[in-house]
N, C-alpha and C positions, 0 to 999 in steps of 0.2 A: 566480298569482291571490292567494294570500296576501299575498304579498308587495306587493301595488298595495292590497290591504285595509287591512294597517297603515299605506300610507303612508298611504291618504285620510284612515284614523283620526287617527293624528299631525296631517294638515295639520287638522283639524275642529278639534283642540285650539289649533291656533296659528292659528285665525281670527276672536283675538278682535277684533283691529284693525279688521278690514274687518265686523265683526259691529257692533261700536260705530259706524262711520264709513257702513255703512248705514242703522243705525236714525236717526242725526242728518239723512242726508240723506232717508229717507221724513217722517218729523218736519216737516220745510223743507217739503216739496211736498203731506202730505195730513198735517194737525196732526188727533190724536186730537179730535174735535168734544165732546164730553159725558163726561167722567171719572166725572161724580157716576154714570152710571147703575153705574161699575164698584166706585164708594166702600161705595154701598150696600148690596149686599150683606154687601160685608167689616165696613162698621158694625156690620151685625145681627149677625154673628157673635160682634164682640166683643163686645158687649153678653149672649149669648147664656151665651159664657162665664163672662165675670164675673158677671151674676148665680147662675151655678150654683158660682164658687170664691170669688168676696170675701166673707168672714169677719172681713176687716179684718186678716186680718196678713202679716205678711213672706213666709212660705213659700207661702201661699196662692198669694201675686203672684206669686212666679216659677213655680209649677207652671200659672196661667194663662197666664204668658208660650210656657212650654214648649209647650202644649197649643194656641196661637195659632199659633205660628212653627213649630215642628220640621214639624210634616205637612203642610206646604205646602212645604217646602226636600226630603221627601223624594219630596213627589209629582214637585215638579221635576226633581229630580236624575231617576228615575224615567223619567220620559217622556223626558228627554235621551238617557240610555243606552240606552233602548229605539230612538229616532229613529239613536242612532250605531251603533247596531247593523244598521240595516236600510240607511243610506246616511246618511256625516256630511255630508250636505246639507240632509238633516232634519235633524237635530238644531242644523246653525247656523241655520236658519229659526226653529226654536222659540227658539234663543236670542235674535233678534232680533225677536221677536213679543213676548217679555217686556220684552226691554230697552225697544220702544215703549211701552209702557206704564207703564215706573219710570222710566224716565232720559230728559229735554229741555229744551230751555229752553224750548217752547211749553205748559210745565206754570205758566210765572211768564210770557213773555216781554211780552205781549200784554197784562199790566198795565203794565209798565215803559213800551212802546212808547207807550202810548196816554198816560200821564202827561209822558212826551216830550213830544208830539205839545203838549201841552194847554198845557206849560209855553212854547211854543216860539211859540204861535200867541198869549199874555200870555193865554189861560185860565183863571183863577188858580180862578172859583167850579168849573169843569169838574175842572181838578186835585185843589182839595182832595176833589171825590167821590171820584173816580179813588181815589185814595191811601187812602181810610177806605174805600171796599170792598176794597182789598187787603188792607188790615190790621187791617179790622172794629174800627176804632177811631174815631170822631169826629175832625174835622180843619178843623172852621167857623174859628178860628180862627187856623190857620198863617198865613204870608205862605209866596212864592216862594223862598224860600231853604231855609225850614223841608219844604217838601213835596219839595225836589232832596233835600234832606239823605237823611230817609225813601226815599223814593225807590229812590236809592243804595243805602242799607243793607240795606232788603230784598231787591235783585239778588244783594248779595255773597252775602247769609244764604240766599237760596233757589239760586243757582247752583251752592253748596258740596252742601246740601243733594239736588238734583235732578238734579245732574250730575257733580262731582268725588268725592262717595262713593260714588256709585253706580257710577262708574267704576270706582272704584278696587274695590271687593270684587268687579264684575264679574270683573275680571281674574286676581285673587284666588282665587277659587273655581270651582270645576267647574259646566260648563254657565251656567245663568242662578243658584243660589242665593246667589253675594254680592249680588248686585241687590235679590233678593227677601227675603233678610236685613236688610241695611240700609232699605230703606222699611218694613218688617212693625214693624223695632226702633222705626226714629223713629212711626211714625205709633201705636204703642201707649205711646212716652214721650208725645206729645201728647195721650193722652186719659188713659190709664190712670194714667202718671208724674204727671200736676197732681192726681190726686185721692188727697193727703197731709195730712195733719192729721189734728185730733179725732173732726173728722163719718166719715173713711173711714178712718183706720188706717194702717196701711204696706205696704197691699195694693199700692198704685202706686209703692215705694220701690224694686221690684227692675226695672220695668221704666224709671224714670230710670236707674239702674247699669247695666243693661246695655245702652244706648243710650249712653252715657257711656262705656265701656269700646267700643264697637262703631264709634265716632265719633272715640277719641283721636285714632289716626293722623292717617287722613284731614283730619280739621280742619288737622291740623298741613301737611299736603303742597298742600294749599289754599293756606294761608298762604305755602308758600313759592315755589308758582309763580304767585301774584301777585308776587312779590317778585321772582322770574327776570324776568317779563316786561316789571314795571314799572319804578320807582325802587328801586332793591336797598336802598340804603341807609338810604333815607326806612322804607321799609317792616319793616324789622328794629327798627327804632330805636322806631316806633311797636311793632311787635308787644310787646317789652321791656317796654315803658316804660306802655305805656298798658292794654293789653289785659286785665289782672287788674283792673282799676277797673269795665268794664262787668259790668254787674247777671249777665249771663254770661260767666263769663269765658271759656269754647269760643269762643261766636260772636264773642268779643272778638277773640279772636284773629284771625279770617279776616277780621273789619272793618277792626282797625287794619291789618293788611297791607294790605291793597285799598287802604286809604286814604291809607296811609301811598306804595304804587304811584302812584298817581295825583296825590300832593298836593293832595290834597281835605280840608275839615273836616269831621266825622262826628261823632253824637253828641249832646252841649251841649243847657241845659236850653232845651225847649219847652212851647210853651202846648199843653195839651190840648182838645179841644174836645168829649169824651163827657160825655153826660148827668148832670148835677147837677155836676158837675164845670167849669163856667165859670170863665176864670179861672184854673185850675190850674197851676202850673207843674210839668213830670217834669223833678225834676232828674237828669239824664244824662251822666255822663263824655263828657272829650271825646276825639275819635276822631282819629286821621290828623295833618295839618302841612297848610300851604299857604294857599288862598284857600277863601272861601264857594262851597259845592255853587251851582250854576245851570244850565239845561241843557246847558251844555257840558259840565260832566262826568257828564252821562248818557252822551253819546256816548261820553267818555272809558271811562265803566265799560265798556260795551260791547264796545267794544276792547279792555279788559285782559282779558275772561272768554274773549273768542276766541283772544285770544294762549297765554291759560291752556290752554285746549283743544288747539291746536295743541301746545304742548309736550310734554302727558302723549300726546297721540297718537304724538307722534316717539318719546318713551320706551319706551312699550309696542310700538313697531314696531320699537326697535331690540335692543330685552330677543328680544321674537320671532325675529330674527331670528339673534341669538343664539344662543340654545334649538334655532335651526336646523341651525345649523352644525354644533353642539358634538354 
């Protein structure tokens, strides 16, 4: 009897494959409908915090960050052990009850789709909505090439984000905490991290660093299995060469590869079209080699992020398998 305990135990640890390759296919067939009701409360909370720790300085930020993240990575872990204790059936359920909820592409996919769709059918005023409610940025004035470009870029920058890091620290760590680690880190560099300078201090300095340290890898292994799956060469050569010129150079990274995979152009200065701002040009480095973004290589992206998926799943099932033997 022990001895069928440890194994189940054992196999609950080595199910991370089919725990990710679950959650991808419920995702497919019944997409979480409404996230904001799940965002909200976690808004309140930060807000909660920080008003009771920013002081405006350095250690402040990181003991908000601590008091954010840790008791939620120990609740998790927590309720895993507990679930692997009673049958690791529970506890790969709980692990794929979180993973639905940090890691898919129906967290981005359904804007991309729909900007497809828009570009495909010569939609151009449909598009440029499309595309400024994605990126809460004004887009009156783009043409069709300008809104593929965009487009594009925000699949690579949210796919990495929503799916290949998420991945990866799932795998990483025990139960669901790398999961819940990396969305907790980015979504508090996204609010906490921009509020830098005079008006707020260096309250939001530790939680850029440590989303920045929590994201090295990962950006990097993004990068390279676009590269596996794409044009290898095109896409190194851009990663090198181009990817320290964007205004980020992380997300530089994961673009010029993608783009440099697909031989697409990314990047290059466009017209803005947010308010008082008419006219504007964002001068923008340029991204990738090849031909003008169009909706052909939406499809293309498409394809490269599947292929990307498919790879780290063969990795992690044959690392498992591995672990099995040995």
């Amino acid at each position: 009897m022990e001895r069928n305990d440890s194994s189940l135990c054992y196999l609950a640890r080595a199910m991370t494959v089919l725990a990710l390759i679950a959650t991808l296919l419920i995702e497919q067939l019944r997409p979480l409908a409404d996230r904001s009701k799940l965002a909200a409360p976690l808004l309140a909370i930060k807000r909660l915090i920080e008003r009771n720790t920013n002081a405006g300085e350095h250690h402040h930020g990181a003991l908000a960050w601590l008091i954010a993240v840790l008791p939620m990575l120990l609740l998790a872990l927590a309720i895993h052990y507990v679930l692997l204790a009673i049958h690791p059936l529970l506890a790969w359920l709980w692990n794929v009850a979180v993973l639905y909820v940090t890691l898919g592409f129906r967290q981005f996919s359904h804007h991309f789709t729909d900007i497809h769709r828009a570009l495909v059918d010569g939609d151009l005023p449909r598009a440029r909505r499309l595309i400024a409610a994605w990126r809460g940025r004004g887009a009156e004035d783009l043409d069709s090439v300008e809104v593929a470009r965009l487009a594009i870029e925000e699949a690579f920058v949210a796919s990495h984000r929503h799916v290949f890091a998420v991945l990866f620290w799932f795998a990483l760590l025990p139960g669901p905490a790398g999961a819940i680690l990396y969305r907790a880190s980015l979504a508090l560099s996204q609010t906490w991290g921009r509020q830098v300078g005079a008006e707020h201090g260096d309250f939001g300095v530790f939680s850029q660093r440590a989303h920045a340290w929590i994201d090295w890898l990962p950006v990097r292994l993004t990068a390279v299995g676009f590269a596996i799956v794409g044009n290898f060469e095109d896409a190194v050569a851009c990663w090198r060469d181009q990817a320290a010129a964007w205004r980020d150079p992380e997300a530089g990274i994961v673009l010029a590869s993608g783009a440099g995979a697909i031989g697409v152009l990314l990047g290059m200065p466009i017209r803005t079209g947010d308010a008082g701002a008419a006219g504007h040009i964002d001068d923008r480095a340029t991204l990738g080699c090849g031909e003008e973004a169009d909706a052909g290589f939406l499809s293309s992206t498409v394809g490269l992020v599947w292929r990307a998926l498919v790879l780290w799943l063969l990795v992690l099932t044959l690392v498992a398998i591995a672990r099995w033997v040995s």
